[in-house]
Short mmCIF file of the C-alpha atoms (twelve columns), coordinates in Angstrom:
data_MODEL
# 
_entry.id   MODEL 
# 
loop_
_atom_site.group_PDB 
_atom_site.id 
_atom_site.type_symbol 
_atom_site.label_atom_id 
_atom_site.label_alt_id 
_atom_site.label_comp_id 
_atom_site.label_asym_id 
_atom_site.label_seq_id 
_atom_site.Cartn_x 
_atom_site.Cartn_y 
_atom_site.Cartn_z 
_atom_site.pdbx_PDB_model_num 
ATOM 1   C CA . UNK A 1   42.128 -29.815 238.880 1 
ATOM 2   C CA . UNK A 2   41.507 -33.372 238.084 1 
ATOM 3   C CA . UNK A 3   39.895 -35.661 240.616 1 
ATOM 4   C CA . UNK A 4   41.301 -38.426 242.589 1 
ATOM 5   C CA . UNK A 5   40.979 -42.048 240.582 1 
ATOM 6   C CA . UNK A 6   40.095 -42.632 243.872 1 
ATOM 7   C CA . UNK A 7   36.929 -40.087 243.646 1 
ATOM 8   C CA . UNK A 8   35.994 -40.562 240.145 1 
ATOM 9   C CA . UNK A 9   32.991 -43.717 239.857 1 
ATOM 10  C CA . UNK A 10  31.395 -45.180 236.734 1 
ATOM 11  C CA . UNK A 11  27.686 -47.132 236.373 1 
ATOM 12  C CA . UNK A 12  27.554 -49.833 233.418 1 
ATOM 13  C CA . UNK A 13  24.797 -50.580 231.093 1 
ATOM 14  C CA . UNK A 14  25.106 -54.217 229.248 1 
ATOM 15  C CA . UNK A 15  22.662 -55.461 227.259 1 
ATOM 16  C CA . UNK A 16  21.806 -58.658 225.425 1 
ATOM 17  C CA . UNK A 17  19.661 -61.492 224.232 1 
ATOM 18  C CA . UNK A 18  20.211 -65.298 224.895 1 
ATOM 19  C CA . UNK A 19  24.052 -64.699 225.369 1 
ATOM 20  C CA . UNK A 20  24.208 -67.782 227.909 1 
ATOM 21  C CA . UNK A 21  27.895 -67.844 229.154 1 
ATOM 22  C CA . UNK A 22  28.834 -64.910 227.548 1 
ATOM 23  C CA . UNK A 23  26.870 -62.297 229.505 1 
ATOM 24  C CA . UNK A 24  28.035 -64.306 232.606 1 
ATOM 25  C CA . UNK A 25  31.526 -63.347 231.173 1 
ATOM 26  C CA . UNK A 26  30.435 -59.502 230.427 1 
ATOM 27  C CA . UNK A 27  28.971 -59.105 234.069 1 
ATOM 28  C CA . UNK A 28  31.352 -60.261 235.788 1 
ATOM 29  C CA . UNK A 29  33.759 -57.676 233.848 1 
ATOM 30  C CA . UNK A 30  31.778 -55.010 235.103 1 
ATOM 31  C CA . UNK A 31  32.468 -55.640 238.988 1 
ATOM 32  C CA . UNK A 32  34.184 -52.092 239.013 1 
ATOM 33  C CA . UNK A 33  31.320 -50.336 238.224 1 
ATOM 34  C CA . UNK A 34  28.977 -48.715 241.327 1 
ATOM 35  C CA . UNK A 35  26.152 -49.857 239.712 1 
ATOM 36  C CA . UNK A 36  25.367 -51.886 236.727 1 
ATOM 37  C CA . UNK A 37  22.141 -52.407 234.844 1 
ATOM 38  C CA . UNK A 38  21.652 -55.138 232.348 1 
ATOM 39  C CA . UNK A 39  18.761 -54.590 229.665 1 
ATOM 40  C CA . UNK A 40  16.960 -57.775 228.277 1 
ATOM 41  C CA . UNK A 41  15.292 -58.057 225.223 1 
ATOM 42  C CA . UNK A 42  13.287 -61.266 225.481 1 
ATOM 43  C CA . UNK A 43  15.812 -63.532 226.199 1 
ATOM 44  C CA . UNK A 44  14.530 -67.300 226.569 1 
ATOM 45  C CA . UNK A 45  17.649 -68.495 228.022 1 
ATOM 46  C CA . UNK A 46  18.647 -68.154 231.688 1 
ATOM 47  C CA . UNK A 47  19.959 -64.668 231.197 1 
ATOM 48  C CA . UNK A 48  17.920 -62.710 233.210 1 
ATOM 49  C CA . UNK A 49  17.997 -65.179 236.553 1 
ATOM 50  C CA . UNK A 50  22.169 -65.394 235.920 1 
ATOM 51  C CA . UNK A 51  22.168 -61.244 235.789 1 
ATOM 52  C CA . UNK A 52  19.811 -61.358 239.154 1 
ATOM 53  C CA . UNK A 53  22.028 -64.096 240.955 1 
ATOM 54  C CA . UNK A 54  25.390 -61.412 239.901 1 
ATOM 55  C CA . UNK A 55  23.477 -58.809 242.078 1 
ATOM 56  C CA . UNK A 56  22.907 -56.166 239.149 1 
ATOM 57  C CA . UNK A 57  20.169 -54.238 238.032 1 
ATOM 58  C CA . UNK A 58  17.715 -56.037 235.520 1 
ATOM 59  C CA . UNK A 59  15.453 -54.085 233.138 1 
ATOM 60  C CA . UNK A 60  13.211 -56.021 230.891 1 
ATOM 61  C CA . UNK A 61  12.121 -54.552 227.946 1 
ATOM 62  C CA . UNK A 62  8.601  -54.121 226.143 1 
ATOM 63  C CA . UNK A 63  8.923  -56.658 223.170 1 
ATOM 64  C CA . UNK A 64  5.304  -55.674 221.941 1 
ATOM 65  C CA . UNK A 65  6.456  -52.589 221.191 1 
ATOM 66  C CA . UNK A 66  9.618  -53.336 218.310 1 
ATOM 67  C CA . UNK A 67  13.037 -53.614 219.358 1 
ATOM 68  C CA . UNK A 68  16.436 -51.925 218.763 1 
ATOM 69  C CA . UNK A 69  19.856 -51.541 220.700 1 
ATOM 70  C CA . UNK A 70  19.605 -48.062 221.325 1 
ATOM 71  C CA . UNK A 71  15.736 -48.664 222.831 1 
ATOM 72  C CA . UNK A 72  17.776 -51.368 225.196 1 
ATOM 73  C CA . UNK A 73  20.271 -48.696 225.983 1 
ATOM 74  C CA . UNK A 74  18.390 -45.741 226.893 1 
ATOM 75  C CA . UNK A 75  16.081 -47.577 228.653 1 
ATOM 76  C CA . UNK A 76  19.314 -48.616 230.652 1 
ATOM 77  C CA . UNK A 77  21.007 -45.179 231.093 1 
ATOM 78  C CA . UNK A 78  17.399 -44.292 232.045 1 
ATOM 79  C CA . UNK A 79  17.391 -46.471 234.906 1 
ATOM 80  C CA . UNK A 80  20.774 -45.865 235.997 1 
ATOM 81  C CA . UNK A 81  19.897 -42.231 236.039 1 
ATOM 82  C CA . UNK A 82  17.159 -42.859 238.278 1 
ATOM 83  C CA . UNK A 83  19.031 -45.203 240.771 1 
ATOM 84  C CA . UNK A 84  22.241 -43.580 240.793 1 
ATOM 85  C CA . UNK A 85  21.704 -39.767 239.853 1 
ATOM 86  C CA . UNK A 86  25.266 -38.709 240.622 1 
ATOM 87  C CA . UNK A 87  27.479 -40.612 238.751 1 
ATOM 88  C CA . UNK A 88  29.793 -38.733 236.085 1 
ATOM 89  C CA . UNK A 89  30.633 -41.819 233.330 1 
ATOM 90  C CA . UNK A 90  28.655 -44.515 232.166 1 
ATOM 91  C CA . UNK A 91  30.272 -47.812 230.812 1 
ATOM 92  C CA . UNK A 92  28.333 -48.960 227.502 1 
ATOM 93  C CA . UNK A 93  29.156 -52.655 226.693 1 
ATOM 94  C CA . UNK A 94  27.526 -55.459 224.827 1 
ATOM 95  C CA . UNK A 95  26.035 -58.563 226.624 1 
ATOM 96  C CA . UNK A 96  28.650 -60.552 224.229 1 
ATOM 97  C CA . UNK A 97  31.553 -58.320 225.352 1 
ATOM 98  C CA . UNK A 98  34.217 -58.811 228.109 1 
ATOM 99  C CA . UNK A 99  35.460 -55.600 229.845 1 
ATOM 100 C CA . UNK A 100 39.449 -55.479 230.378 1 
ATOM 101 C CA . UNK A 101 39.976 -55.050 233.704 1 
ATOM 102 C CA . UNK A 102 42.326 -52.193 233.747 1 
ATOM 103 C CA . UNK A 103 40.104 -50.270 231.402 1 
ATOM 104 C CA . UNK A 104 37.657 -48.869 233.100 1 
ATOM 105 C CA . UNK A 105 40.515 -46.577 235.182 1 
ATOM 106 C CA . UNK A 106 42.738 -46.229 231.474 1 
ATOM 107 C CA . UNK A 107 39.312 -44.422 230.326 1 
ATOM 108 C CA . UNK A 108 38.315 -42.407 233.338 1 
ATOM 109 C CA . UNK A 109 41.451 -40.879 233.708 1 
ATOM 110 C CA . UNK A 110 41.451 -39.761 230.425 1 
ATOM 111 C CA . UNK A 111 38.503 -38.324 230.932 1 
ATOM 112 C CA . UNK A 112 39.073 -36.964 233.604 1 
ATOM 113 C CA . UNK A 113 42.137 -34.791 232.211 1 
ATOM 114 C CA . UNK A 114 40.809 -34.157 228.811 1 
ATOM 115 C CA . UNK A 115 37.724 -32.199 229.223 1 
ATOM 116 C CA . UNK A 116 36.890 -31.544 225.751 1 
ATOM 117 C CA . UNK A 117 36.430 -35.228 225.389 1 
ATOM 118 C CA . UNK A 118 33.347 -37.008 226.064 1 
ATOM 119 C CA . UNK A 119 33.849 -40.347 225.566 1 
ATOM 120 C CA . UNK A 120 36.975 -42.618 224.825 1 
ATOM 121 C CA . UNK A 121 36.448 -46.276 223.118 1 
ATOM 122 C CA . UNK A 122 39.982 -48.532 223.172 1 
ATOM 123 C CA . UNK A 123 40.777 -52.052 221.260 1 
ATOM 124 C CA . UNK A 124 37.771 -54.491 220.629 1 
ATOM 125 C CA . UNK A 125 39.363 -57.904 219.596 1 
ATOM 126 C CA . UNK A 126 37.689 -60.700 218.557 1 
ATOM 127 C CA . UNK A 127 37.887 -63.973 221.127 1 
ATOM 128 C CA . UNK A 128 37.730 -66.200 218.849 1 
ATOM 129 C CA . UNK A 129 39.632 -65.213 215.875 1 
ATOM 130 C CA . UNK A 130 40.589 -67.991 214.144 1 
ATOM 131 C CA . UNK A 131 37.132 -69.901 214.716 1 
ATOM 132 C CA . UNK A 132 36.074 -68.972 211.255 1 
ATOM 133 C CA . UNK A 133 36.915 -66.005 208.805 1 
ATOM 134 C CA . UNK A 134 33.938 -64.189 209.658 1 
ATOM 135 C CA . UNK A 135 35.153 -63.673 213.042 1 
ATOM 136 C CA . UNK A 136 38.715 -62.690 211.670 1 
ATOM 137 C CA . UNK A 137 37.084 -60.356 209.413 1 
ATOM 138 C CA . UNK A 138 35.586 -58.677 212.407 1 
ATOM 139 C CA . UNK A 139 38.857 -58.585 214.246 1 
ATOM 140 C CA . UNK A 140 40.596 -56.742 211.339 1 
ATOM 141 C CA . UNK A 141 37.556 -54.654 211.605 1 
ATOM 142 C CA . UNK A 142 37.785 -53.602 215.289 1 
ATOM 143 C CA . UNK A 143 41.108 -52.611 214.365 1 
ATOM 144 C CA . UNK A 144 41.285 -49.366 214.208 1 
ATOM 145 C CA . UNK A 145 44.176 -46.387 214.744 1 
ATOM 146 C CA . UNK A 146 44.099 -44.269 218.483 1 
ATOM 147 C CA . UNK A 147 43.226 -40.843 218.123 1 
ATOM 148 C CA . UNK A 148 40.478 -38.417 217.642 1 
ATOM 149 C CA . UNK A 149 37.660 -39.971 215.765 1 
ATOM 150 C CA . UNK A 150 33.859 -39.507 214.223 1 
ATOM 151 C CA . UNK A 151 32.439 -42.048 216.401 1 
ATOM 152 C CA . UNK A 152 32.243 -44.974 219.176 1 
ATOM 153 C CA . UNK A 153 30.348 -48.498 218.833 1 
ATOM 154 C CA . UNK A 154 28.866 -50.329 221.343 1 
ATOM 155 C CA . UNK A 155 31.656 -50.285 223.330 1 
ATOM 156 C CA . UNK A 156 32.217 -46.963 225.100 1 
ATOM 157 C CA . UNK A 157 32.825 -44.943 228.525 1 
ATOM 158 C CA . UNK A 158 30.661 -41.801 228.115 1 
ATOM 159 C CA . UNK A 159 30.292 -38.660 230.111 1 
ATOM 160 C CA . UNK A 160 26.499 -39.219 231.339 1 
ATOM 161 C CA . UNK A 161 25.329 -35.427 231.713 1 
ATOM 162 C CA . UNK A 162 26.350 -35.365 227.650 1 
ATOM 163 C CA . UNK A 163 24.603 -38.277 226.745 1 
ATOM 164 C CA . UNK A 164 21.719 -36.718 228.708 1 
ATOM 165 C CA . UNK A 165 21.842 -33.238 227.431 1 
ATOM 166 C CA . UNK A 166 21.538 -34.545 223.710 1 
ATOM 167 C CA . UNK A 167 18.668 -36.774 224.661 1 
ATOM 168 C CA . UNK A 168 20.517 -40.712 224.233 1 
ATOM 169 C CA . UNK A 169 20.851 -43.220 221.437 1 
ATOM 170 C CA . UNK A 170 17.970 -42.703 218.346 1 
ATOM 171 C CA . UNK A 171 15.630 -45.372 219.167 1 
ATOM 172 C CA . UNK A 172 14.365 -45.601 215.594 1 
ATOM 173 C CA . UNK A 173 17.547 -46.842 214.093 1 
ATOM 174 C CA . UNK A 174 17.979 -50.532 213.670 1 
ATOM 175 C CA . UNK A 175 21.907 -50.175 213.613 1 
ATOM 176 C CA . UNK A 176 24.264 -47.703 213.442 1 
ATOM 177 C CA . UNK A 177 22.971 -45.648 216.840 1 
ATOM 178 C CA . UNK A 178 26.430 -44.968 217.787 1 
ATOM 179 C CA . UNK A 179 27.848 -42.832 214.922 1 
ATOM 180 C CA . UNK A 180 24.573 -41.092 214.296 1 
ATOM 181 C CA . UNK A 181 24.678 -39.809 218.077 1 
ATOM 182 C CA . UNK A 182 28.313 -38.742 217.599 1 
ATOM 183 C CA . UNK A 183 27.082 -37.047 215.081 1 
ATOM 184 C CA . UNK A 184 24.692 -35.017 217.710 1 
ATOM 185 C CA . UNK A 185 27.536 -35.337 220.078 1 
ATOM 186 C CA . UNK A 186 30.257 -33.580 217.779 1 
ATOM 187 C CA . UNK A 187 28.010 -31.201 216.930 1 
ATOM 188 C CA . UNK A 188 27.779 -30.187 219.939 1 
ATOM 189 C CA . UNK A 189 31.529 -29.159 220.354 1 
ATOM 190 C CA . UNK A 190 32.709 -32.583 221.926 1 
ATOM 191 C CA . UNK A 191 35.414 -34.677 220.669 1 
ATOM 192 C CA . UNK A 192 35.774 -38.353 221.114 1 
ATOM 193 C CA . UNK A 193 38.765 -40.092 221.528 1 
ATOM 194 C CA . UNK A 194 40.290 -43.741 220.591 1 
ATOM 195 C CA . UNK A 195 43.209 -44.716 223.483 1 
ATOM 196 C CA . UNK A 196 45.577 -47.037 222.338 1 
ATOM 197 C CA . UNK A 197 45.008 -49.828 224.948 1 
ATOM 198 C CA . UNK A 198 42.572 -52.958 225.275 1 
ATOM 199 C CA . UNK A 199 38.954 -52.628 225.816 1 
ATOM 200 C CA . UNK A 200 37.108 -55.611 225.322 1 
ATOM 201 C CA . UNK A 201 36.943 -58.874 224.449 1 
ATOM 202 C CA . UNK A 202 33.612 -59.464 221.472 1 
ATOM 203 C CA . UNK A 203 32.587 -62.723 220.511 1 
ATOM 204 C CA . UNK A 204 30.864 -62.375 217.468 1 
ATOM 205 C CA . UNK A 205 29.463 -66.117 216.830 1 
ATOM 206 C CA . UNK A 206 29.789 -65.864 213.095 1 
ATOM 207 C CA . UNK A 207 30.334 -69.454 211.438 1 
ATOM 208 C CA . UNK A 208 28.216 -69.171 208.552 1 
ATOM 209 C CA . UNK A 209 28.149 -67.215 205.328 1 
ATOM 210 C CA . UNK A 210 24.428 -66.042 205.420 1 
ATOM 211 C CA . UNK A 211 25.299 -64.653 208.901 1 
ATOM 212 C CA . UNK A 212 28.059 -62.528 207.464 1 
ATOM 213 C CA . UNK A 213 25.719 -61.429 204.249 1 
ATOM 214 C CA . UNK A 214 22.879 -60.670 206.581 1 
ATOM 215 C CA . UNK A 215 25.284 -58.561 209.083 1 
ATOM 216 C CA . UNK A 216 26.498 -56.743 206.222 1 
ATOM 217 C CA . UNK A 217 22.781 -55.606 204.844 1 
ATOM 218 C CA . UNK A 218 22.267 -54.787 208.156 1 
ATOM 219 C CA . UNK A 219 25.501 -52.203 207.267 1 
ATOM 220 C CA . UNK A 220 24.307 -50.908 204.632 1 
ATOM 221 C CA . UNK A 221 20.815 -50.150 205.572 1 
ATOM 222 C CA . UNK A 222 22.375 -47.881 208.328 1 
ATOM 223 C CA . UNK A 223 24.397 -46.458 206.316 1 
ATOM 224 C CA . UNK A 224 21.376 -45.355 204.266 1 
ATOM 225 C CA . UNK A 225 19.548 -44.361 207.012 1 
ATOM 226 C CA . UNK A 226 22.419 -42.481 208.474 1 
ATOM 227 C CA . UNK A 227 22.970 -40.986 204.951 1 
ATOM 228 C CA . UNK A 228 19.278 -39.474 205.081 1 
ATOM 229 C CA . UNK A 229 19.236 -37.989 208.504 1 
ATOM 230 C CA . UNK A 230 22.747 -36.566 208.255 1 
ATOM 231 C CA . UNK A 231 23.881 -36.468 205.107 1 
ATOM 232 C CA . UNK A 232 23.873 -32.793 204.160 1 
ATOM 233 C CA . UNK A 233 27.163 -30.685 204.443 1 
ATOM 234 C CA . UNK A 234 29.101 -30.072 206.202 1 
ATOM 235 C CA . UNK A 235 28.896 -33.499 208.279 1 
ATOM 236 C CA . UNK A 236 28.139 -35.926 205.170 1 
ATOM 237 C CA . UNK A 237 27.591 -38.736 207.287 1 
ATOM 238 C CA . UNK A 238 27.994 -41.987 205.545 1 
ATOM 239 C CA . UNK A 239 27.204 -40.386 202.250 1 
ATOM 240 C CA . UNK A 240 30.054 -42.044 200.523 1 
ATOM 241 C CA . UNK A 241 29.284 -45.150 202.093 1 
ATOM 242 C CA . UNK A 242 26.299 -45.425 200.793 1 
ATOM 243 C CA . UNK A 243 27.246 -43.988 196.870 1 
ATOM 244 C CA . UNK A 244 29.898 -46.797 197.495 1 
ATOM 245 C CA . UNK A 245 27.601 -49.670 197.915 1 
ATOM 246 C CA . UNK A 246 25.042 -47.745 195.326 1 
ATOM 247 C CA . UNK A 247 28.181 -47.852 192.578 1 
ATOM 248 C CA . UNK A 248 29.676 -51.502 193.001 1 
ATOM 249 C CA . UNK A 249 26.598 -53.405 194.848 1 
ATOM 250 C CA . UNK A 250 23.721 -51.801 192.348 1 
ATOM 251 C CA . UNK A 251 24.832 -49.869 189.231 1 
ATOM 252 C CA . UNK A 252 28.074 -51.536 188.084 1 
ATOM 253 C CA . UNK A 253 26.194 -55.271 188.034 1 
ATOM 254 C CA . UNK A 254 22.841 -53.723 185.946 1 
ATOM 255 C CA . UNK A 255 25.379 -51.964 183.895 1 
ATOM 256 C CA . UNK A 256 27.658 -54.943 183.594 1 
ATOM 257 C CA . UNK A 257 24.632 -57.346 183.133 1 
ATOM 258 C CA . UNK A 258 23.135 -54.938 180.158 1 
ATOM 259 C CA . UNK A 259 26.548 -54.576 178.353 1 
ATOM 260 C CA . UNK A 260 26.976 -58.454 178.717 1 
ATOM 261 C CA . UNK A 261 23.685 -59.092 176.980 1 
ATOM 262 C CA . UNK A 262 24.140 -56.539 174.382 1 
ATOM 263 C CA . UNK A 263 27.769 -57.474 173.357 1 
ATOM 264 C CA . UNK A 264 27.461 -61.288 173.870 1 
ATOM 265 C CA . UNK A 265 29.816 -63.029 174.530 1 
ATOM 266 C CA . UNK A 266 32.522 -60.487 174.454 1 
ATOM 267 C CA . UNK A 267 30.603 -57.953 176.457 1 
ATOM 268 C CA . UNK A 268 30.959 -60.300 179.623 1 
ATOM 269 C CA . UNK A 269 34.355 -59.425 179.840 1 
ATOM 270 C CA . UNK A 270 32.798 -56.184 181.718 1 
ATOM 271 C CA . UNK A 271 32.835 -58.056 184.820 1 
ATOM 272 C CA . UNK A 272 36.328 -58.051 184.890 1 
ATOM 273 C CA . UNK A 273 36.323 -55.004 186.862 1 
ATOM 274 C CA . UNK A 274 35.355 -56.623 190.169 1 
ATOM 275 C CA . UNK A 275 38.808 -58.814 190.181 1 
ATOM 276 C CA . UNK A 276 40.265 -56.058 188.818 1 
ATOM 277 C CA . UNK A 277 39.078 -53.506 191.839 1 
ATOM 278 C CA . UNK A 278 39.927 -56.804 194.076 1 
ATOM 279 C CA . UNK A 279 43.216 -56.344 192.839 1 
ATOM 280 C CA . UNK A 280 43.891 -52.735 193.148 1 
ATOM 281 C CA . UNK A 281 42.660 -52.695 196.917 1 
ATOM 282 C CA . UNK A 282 44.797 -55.747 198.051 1 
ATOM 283 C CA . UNK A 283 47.455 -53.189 196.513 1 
ATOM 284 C CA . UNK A 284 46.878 -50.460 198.297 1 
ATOM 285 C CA . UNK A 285 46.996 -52.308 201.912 1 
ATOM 286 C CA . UNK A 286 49.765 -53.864 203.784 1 
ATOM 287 C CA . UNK A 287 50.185 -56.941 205.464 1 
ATOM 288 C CA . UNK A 288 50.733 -60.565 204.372 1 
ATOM 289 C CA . UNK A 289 49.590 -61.243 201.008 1 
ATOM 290 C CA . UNK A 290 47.019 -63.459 201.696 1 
ATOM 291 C CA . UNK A 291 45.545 -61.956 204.067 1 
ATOM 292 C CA . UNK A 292 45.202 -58.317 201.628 1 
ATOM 293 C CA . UNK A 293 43.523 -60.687 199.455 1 
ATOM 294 C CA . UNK A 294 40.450 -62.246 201.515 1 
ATOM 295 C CA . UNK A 295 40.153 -58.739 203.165 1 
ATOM 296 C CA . UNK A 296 39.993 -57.030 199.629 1 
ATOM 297 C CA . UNK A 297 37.802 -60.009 198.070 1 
ATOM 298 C CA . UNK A 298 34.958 -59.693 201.043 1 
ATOM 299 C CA . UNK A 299 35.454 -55.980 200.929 1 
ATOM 300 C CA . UNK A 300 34.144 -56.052 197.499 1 
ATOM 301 C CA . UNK A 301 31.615 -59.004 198.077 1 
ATOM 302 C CA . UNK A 302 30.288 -56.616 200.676 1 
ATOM 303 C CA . UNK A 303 29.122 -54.258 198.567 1 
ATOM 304 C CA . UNK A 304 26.152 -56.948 197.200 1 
ATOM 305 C CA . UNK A 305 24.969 -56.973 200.598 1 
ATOM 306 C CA . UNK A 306 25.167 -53.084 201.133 1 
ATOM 307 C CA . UNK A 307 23.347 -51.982 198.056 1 
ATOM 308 C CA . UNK A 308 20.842 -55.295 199.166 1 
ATOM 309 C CA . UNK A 309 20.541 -52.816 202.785 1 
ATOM 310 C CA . UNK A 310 20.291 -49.150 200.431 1 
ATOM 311 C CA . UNK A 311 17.381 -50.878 198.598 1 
ATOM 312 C CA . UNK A 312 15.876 -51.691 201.537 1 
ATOM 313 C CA . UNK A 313 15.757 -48.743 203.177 1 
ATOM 314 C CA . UNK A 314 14.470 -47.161 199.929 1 
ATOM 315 C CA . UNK A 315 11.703 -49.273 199.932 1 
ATOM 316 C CA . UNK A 316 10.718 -48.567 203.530 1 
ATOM 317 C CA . UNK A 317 11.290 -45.180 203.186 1 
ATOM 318 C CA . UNK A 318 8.789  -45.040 199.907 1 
ATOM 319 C CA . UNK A 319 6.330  -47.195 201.828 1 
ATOM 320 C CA . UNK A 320 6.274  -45.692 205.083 1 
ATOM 321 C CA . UNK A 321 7.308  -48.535 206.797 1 
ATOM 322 C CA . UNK A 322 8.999  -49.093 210.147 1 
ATOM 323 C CA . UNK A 323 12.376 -50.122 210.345 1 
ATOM 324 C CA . UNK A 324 12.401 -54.062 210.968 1 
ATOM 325 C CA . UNK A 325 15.654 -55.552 213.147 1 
ATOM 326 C CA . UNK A 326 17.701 -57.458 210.558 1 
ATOM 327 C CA . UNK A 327 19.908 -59.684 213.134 1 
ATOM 328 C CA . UNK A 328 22.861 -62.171 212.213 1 
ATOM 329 C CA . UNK A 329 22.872 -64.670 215.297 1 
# 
């Protein structure tokens, strides 16, 4: 029989890196929670003394040794573990996040009457929308339909003894931690569920057009990374992500570059296909017509920047090299 709300507790993990006023924001979000840990990574703003002043939990992390988001978050569920060994659900949220009030009980309840389910994620939204189309792009991103799905983001109320039981977040991955421990998760027997009600609020600071292209490598490295540690049947994961940004970010312009060359000048009429493909996907969508249009124009743009993060990862993967943190802001 389910629990009592009443009963039922959660711990939160936030984590972060010179958020400033944001991770005030975040933290005070979190004044639900029993406990709450925030995980640093070498902030040189005031974050750490504003997270001390709120009263929570402050872990500090290594920065000799190279950083990721899942290191910061397993080094926080860690922690909470130790401090607070009984709790059932664990609250995941970014430093640059905002936790809606009323989630935290939406979630648990769920939870709590769904016990093939072991975690629930609700509506991201961008704060600032409208600041610049980056951050729109993200909000139409975030935006995604409630249901059973293959995997959480940052965001996220997990059961703990799951997350425990499959060993936490892949510290080795520079992005894309999430889906590749759903993956783990799924596997597992677990389902995860999106509710159709408000989550947080993300402010995703993106003004600039190099912070866009570099969050967008960042994409498609993980997809190529997630590709190669779980890409075999049946799970595929991210495999046609990846063939995606191989086919319009890498082949298509060699292929469209050769047959311009060859055929000159008629043969540069083979870049037609990119407006053309612009075209067919602001087709396929709904919505205001100019708004199908940007989204299907930096849809396709995106795929330069993917193949950019496939290539990379081939080359570290040939080399041997470690991952390196590709950050936008």
């Amino acid at each position: 029989m389910p629990r009592s709300q009443n009963d039922v507790k959660f711990g939160a993990i936030a984590i972060g890196r010179n958020e400033g006023e944001r991770l005030k924001l975040c933290l005070r979000s979190l004044s639900t929670a029993v406990r709450c840990v925030y995980v640093d990574s070498g902030s040189s703003d005031d974050s750490v003394r504003s997270a001390r002043e709120w009263g929570v939990d402050v872990v500090e992390l290594d920065m000799n040794v190279p950083f990721t988001a899942a290191r910061a978050r397993n080094a926080g569920f860690r922690h909470l573990r130790e401090v607070a060994s009984d709790l059932v659900y664990v609250q995941f949220i970014d430093g640059d996040c905002e936790l809606n009030q009323e989630w935290p009980q939406q979630a648990i309840s769920y939870l709590e009457t769904h016990s093939e389910v072991v975690a629930v994620c609700g509506r991201r939204r961008e704060r600032f929308p409208k600041a610049s189309i980056y951050n729109w792009l993200c909000d139409i991103e975030w935006d995604v339909p409630p249901g059973e799905v293959l995997a959480f983001a940052g965001d996220v109320m997990i059961r703990a003894t799951a997350l425990e039981r499959v060993g936490g977040y892949r510290e080795d991955l520079i992005a894309g931690e999430e889906p590749e421990l759903c993956v783990r998760l799924r596997a597992t027997g677990w389902k995860i569920w999106r509710l159709a009600v408000e989550m947080t609020l993300h402010d995703a600071a993106m003004t600039r057009f190099d912070q866009w292209w570099k969050r967008v490598v960042r994409a498609g490295y993980a997809f190529a990374q997630g590709a190669h540690l779980h890409g075999a049947a049946p799970e595929r994961h991210w495999v046609w992500e990846s063939r995606r940004a191989w086919l319009w970010g890498i082949w298509l312009p060699l292929v469209c570059l050769a047959v311009s060359l060859m055929f000159s000048p008629w043969g540069w009429a083979a870049w037609l296909i990119y407006p053309v493909q612009t075209l067919r996907q602001t087709l396929r969508t709904n919505g205001p017509l100019s708004d199908r249009v940007v989204i299907a124009f930096f849809q396709l743009l995106g795929r330069f920047p993917e193949g950019l993060g496939q290539l990379t990862f081939l080359r570290d993967r040939l080399l041997g090299a470690h991952s390196r943190l590709i950050e936008y802001k």
